[in-house]
C-alpha positions, 0 to 999 in steps of 0.5 A: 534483553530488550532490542535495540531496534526500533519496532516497525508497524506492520500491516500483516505480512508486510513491515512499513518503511518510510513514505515514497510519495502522498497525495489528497486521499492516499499515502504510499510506502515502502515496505517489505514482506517478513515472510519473502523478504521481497520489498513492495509499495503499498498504497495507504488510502484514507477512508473517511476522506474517501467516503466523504467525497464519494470516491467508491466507485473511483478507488473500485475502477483502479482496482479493477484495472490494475488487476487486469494490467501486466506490463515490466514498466508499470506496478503490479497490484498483489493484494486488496486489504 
């Protein structure tokens, strides 16, 4: 018998929901990890728009960055895929 819920896209543990904000080279979304059940946002950043206007070294800075920070009013970053 087949569902009648539609399927969801899943980025491997995580499945997406709708989209809480878009810019230039990125989308985020609200999702959800199947595993904890714990809701999350996730930052969707568009590679070829990326590469096209050298922004490497910018993405690797903020990546950088919000592994060091830890604050209750500002996102933590879990993972790097």
């Amino acid at each position: 018998m087949a569902s009648s819920t539609p399927s969801r896209t899943r980025v491997r543990r995580y499945e997406l929901g709708r989209t809480l904000g878009e810019g230039t080279f990125a989308k985020v979304k609200f999702a959800r990890n199947v595993e904890t059940g714990e809701n999350v946002a996730i930052k969707i950043l568009d590679k070829e728009k990326v590469l096209k206007h050298k922004m490497i070294t910018q993405i690797k800075r903020e990546i950088s960055t919000m592994k060091l920070i830890r604050h209750p009013n500002v996102i933590r970053m879990f993972e790097v895929s």
